[in-house]
N, C-alpha and C positions, 0 to 999 in steps of 0.2 A: 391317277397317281399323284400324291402330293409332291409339292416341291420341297428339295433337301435343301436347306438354306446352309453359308460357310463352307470355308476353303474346306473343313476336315471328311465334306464328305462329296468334294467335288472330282469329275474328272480331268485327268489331264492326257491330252491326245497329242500324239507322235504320227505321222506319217506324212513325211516330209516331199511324196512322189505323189503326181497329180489331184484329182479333187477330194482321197479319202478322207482326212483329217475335215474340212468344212462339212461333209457330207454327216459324216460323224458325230460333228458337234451342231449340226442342224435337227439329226434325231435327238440325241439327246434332249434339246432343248423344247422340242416340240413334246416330247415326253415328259419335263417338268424337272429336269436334271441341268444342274449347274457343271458345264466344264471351260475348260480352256486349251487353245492349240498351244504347244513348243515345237519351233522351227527345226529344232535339233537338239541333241543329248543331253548337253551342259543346259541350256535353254530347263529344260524336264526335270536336269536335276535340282538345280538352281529353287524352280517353283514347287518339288519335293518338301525342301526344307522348310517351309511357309503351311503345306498341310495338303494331304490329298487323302478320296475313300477310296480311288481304282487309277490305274495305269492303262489307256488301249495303245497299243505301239506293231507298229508295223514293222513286222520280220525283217524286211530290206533295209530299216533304217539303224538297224542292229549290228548291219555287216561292216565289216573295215573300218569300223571306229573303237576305240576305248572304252570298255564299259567298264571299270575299275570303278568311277566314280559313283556308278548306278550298286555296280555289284557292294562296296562299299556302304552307301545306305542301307544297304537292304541285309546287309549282315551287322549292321548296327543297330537296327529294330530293338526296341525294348521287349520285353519274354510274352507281352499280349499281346503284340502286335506283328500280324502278316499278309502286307500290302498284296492284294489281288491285282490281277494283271490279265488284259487281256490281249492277245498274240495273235493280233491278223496274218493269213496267209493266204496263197494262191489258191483258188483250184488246182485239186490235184495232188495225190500222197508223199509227190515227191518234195517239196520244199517243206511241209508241215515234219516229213521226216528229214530233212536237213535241218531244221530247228528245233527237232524235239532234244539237242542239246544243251538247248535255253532253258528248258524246264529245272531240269536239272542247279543249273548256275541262278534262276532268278528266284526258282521256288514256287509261290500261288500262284501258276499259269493254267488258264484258259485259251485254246485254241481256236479261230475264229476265220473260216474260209469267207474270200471273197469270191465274187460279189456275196451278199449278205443282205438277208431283210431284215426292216425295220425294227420288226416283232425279234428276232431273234437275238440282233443285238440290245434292247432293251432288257429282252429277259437276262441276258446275262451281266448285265449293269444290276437288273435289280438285283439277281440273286447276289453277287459281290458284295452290293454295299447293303446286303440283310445281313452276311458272314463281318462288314466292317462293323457297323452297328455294334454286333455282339461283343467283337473286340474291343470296342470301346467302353461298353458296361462293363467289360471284365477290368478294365482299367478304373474305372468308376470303384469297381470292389475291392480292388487292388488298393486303391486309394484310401478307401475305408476302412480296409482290414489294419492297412498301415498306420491311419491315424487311432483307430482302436487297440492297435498294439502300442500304441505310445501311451494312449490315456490308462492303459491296461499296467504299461511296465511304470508312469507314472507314479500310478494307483500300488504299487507292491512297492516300490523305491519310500511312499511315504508310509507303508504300509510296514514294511522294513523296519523303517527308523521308530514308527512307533513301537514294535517290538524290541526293537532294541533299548529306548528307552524307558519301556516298563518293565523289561525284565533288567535295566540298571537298577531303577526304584525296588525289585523286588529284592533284589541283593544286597541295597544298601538297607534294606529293612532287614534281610538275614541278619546283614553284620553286626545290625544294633542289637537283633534279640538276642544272638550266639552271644554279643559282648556282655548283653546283660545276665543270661544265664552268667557267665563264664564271673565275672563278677559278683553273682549272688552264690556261685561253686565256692570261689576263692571267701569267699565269708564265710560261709560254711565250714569249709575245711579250717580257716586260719583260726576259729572259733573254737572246733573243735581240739585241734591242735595244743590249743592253748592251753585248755583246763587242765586234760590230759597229761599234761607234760606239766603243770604247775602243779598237777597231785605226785607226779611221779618223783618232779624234783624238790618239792617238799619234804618224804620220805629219804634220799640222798642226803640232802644239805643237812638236816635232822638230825641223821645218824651219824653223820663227821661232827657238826656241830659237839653232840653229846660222848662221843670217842673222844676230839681234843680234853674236854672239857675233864672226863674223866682220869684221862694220860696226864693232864697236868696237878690233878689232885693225890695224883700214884693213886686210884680205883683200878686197879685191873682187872679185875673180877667180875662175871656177866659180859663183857663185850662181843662174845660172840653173837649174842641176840641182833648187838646194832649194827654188825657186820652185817647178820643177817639181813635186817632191814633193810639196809642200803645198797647191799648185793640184787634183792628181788626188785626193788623200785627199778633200780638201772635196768634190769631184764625186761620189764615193763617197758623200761623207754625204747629201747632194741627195740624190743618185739612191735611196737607203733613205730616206729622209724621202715623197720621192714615191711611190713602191711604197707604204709603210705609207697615204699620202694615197689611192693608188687602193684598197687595200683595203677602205680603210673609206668609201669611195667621196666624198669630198671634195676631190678635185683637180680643179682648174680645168681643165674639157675647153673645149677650138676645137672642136666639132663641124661640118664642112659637107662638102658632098657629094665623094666618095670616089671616083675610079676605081678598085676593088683589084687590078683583073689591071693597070695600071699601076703602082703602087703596088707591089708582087710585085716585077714584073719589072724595075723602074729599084733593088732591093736585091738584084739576081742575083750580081751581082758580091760584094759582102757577106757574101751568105750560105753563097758557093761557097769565100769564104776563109775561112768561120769554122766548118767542119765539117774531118774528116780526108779526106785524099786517098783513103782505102777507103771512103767512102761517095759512094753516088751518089744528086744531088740531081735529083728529076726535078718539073716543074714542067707543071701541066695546069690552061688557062683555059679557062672558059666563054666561047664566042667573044660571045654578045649577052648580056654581063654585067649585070645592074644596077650603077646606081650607088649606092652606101650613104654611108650618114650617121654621122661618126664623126671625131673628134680623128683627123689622118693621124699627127702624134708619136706618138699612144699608142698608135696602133697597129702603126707600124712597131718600136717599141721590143715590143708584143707579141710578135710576128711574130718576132723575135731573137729574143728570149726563147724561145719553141715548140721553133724550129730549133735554138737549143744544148741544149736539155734532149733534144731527141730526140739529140742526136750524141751526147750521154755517155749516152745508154740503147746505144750498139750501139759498146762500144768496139774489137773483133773488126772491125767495117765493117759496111756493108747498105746498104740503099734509105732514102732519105728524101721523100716526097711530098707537095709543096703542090700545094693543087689549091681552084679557087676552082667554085661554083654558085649558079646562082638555087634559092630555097626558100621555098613557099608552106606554111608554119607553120599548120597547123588547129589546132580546141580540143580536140582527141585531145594532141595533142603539147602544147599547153602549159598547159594543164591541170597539169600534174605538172612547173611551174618557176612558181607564184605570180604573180610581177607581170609575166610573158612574154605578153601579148598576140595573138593570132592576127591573121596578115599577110603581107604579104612580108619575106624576109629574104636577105642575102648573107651565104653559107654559106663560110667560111674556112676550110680544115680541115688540120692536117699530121699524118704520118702513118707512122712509123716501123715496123723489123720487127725492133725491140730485144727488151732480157729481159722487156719487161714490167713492170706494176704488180702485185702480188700483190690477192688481193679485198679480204685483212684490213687491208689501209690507203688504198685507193684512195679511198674517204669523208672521209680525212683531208688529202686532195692538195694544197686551195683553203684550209686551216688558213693563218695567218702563220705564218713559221717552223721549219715544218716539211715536212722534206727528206729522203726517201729516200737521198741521195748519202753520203758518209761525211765525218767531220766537216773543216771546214777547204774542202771544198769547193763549197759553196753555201750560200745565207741562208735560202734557203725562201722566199722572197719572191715569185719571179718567177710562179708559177701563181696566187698569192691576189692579186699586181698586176693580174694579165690579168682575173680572176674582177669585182673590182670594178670595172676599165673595161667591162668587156661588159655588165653591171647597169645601169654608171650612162649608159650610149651606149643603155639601152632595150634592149639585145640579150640575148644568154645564153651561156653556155660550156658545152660537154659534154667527156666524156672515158669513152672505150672504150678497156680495155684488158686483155690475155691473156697471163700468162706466159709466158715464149719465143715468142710470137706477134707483138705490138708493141704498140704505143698509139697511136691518134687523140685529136686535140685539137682540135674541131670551136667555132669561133667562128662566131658571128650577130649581124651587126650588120643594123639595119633600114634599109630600102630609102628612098632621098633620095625624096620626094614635092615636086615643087616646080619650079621654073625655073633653069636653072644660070647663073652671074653672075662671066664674071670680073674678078676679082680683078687690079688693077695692081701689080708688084711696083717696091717704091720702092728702090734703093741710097743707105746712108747715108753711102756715102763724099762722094755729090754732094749732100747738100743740108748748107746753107750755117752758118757759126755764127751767134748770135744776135746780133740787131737790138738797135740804141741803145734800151734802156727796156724791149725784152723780160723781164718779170717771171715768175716761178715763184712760187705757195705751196706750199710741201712740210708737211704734217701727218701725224707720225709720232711715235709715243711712246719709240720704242727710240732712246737716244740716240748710240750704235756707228750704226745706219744713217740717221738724219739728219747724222751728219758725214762719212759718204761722200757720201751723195746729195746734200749742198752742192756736197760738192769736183768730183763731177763738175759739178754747174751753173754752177761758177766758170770752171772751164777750157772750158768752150763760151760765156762769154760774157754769159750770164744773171743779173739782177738775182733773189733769192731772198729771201720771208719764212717765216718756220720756225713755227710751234705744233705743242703735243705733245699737242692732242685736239682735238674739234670745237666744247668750250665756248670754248678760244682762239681757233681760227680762225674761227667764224661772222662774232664783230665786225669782222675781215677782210675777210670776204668784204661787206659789209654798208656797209664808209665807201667811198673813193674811191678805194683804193690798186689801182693798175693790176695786173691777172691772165690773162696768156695761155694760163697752163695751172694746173690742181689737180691736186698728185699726193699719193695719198692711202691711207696705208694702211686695207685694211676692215676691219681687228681692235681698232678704237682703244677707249680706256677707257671706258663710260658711252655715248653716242650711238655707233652704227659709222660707217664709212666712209659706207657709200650712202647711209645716211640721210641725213650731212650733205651729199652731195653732191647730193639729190633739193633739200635746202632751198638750198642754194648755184645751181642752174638755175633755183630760181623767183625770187632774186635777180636773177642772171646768168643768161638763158636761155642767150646762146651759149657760158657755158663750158667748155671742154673738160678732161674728168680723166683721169687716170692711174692706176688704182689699181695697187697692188704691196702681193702679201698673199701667208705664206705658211700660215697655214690657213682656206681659206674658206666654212667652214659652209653660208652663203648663197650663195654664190658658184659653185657647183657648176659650173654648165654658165654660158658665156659670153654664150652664146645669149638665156637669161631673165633675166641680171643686169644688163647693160650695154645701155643704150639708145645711140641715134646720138650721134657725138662724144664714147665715153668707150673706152678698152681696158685691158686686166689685165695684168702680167708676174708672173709667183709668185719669192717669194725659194726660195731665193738665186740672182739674174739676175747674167750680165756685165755688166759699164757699158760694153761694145760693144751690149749689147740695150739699155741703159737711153738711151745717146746716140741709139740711133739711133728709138727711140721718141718720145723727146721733139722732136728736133729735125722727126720726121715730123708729130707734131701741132700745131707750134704753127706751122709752115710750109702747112697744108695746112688 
C-alpha cells in the first residue's frame, strides 16, 4: 500500500486508556499510513482544524466529557465533506450498543471491536480514506464548477454589455434613418403643399383682385363668374386641408351606424358619370350586410376617390368592381396591421383590371403626395386620405396589386355594435329668425372669422358678445348677461375650447355650444368630444351650415 502523504489524509487517534492508541498508530504506520495520537478531546479537536482523512476514537474516551466542540466541527463540514470515524469498542453487544447513540450525533461511524487485527483495522482505514479521496475530488469539481461558473457568468456580463451596445448602435442607426425618412416625408409634403395651395390661392387672390377692380370701375355685370372662381379655388383648399387632416388622422369624423350597400348604391348614379363610357361599373352586395360604423361623408368622398383612381388606372377601358362583405377579422390577420383588433368588419373593396401598381412603389402608395399619375394630374392625396380615415374609424386599408393585372383596394370599417336611433332631419329653411333678447357668445381669437361669424349673427337677428379667449369670456359666462348659445372655437390661446366649455356647463348646466375648429387635435372623433347639447362644424363651413346650425340649436 502506498503512502498517503499530508495532514488531509492523515489519522488521528483518540484512545486515551492503556496501549490502544500507540498500538494503533504502530499499524498504521507499518501499513504506510501517516497518523498521530491526541491525549484528549480538545487535543483531536484542536488538530481537526489543521486537516485530517479519518478519526479512530475510542468509545470510553467519549464518556463524561464535552463533545460540543467535536459535535460542532462536524456539523460545520462544508456540503462534500463527511469526516469518517472509526469507533473502537469492547467485546461484547453490550457497550457497542450503548454507543450506538454516537452514530447518530457524529454521523460517518464505523464500529470496531477490540481486541482487533491488523488486517481488519487497516481495511477499514483504507476503505475510509478511499470514501475521503472521493470527497475531495468532489471538492476539486466543486471547485471547478465554481470557477467555470464565474468565467461563464463573466462571459455573459460581457456578453450582455455587447448586446446592449449593439443594439444602442442599432437604434441610433433607427433614429437616423426614421429622421431621414421623416425629413425627406416633410419635403415631400411641404413641396407638395406648396404648389397646390399657390394654384389654389392664385384663383382666390385673382378673383377678389378682378371683383375690386371691377366694383371700382361700377362693372357690375358678370361677377358672378369671379365669384365663382374664387368660391371653387377655396373648396379646393378645404378639400387639401381636409385630406392632409385625414392623413394625419385629425379630422373631426360623424361616426354612426352605416348602411354601405345603401350607401353604394344611392352614389350609382355618381360614380357611373365620373368613369369613361368604356368601363363597366359592376356593383355586388352582400344581401344580409352588416351595418358599420363610420363618418358616411368620409366615406362616400372615399368611395370617389377609389373609383377615380381606378378609372385612370384603365384608360383603354375595363371592368371596375365594388363589392361589399361581412368579415370576421382573426388574430392571424391582424396581427400584422398594429392597432387593427380582431372582430367583425364590413369589407368595402374596389377592384379594377388596370396597368397595375409596380412592387417597387406600392409601399409608398398611402405616402402624402405622392402619385404614380404624371405630374399636373393628381396631389397624392386621395389614398393617404382614405388610409387615415380607415385608422382613425378603428378600421384598416389594404391594397393588392399586379402589373397589367389590376388593383384591389379593400376598406374595413367595424361593425355598428349597438341599437340604431333615428335621426330627425331638421330644414333650415323653416325654422324661424331669432327671438327679441336671443343672445350668442362667440369666442374666437382670429379676428377675419369673428367679423364674419357677427355678420351672420346680425342678419338673423341675434344679440352677440365677442371675446378672443376663454380668460375674456369666463367673466361672461359667470355675471348675468343672457346666453342661448356658446359658439366656440377649440384651438383658442392658453385654456382650449372644451375646457372652457366643460367650466361654462358647471356654471350654465343647460348651455348649449357650437364649437367651430379647423384643427382639432382632441377633437378627433365627435363621438368622445361632444357631450349632449354641444355639436362641431370644421372651418371653413358655409354660413348656409353656420345659419342653419345655430338657428337649430337655440330653437330646439
Amino acid at each position: 500500500m502506498p503512502t498517503l502523504p499530508g495532514v488531509s489524509e492523515r489519522a488521528i487517534i483518540l484512545a486515551p486508556l492503556g496501549r490502544d492508541s500507540a498500538l494503533a498508530l504502530q499499524m498504521l504506520n507499518e501499513a504506510g499510513y501517516s497518523g498521530i495520537v491526541a491525549t484528549h478531546l480538545p487535543m483531536l479537536c484542536e488538530a481537526l482544524e489543521q486537516g485530517a482523512g479519518l478519526l479512530i476514537i475510542a468509545a470510553e474516551a467519549l464518556r463524561g466529557v464535552d463533545l460540543e466542540p467535536l459535535l460542532e466541527y462536524l456539523h460545520q463540514q462544508p456540503p462534500w465533506s463527511d469526516m469518517p470515524i472509526v469507533l473502537m469498542t469492547h467485546h461484547g453487544g453490550g457497550e457497542q450498543n450503548g454507543s450506538s447513540h454516537l452514530s447518530g450525533l457524529l454521523g460517518n461511524v464505523t464500529f470496531l471491536e477490540r481486541p482487533f487485527h491488523p488486517v481488519t483495522l487497516i481495511s477499514l482505514v483504507s476503505t475510509a480514506l478511499r470514501g475521503r479521496r472521493r470527497q475531495y475530488e468532489a471538492r476539486d469539481r466543486l471547485i471547478d464548477l465554481g470557477e467555470s461558473e464565474l468565467r461563464l457568468q463573466r462571459t455573459l456580463e460581457t456578453l450582455e454589455q455587447q448586446v446592449e451596445e449593439r443594439t444602442a448602435q442599432l437604434r441610433n442607426n433607427e433614429e437616423a434613418l426614421r429622421q431621414s425618412q421623416k425629413m425627406e416625408a416633410v419635403g415631400q409634403l411641404t413641396g407638395g403643399i406648396a404648389h397646390d395651395f399657390n394654384n389654389m390661392l392664385t384663383g382666390i387672390i385673382g378673383s377678389l383682385e378682378l371683383l375690386r377692380r371691377r366694383v371700382a370701375r361700377g362693372k357690375l355685370d358678370d361677377l358672378d363668374s369671379l365669384i365663382d372662381l374664387g368660391v371653387t379655388s377655396a373648396n379646393r383648399a378645404a378639400g387639401l386641408t381636409h385630406r392632409l387632416l385625414a392623413f394625419s388622422r385629425r379630422q373631426s369624423l360623424d361616426s354612426k351606424p352605416v348602411n354601405i350597400n345603401q350607401l353604394v348604391s344611392s352614389m350609382g348614379e355618381l360614380l357611373q358619370r365620373s368613369i369613361n363610357e368604356s368601363i363597366h361599373l359592376e356593383m355586388r352586395f352582400t344581401e344580409q350586410l352588416w351595418t358599420a360604423e363610420a363618418d358616411p361623408n368620409q366615406l362616400e368622398s372615399a368611395l370617389l376617390n377609389l373609383v377615380l383612381n381606378a378609372r385612370d388606372a384603365m384608360p383603354n377601358g375595363g371592368n371596375l368592381r365594388v363589392e361589399t362583405t361581412n368579415r370576421h377579422l382573426d388574430n392571424v390577420f391582424t396581427a400584422a396591421y398594429g392597432t387593427l383588433t380582431p372582430g367583425d368588419y364590413v369589407e368595402l373593396s374596389i377592384s379594377d383590371n388596370g396597368c397595375g401598381i409596380p412592387e417597387s412603389v406600392i409601399g409608398r402608395v398611402f405616402d402624402p403626395f405622392f402619385t404614380t399619375k404624371p405630374i399636373g394630374q393628381g396631389t397624392g392625396l386621395g389614398l393617404s386620405m382614405i388610409y387615415g380615415f380607415a385608422r382613425q374609424s378603428h378600421g384598416h386599408v389594404t391594397i393588392h396589386s399586379e402589373v397589367g393585372k389590376g388593383t384591389t383596394v379593400s376598406l374595413f370599417l367595424p361593425r355598428f355594435i349597438g341599437e340604431m336611433h333615428a335621426v330627425p332631419l331638421v330644414d333650415p329653411a323653416l325654422l324661424p329668425f331669432a327671438n327679441a333678447g336671443e343672445t350668442v357668445l362667440l369666442v374666437e381669437d382670429d379676428p377675419a372669422v369673428r367679423v364674419l361669424v357677427c355678420a351672420v349673427l346680425k342678419e338673423l337677428g341675434y344679440g352677440y358678445v365677442v371675446a378672443g379667449d376663454a380668460d375674456t369670456a369666463l367673466p361672461i359666462i359667470e355675471s348675468e348677461q343672457r346666453i342661448d348659445l356658446l359658439i366656440s372655437d377649440v384651438g383658442l390661446p392658453g385654456m382650449n375650447g372644451r375646457q372652457m366649455a366643460e367650466i361654462g356647463r358647471q356654471l350654465r348646466p343647460e348651455l348649449k355650444v357650437l364649437f367651430i375648429t379647423g384643427y382639432a387635435e382632441h377633437a378627433a372623433v365627435r363621438g368622445g368630444f361632444l357631450d349632449p347639447g354641444m355639436q362641431l362644424i370644421t372651418k371653413p363651413f358655409t354660413f348656409d351650415l353656420l345659419t342653419a346650425k345655430v338657428r337649430e340649436m337655440i330653437k330646439t
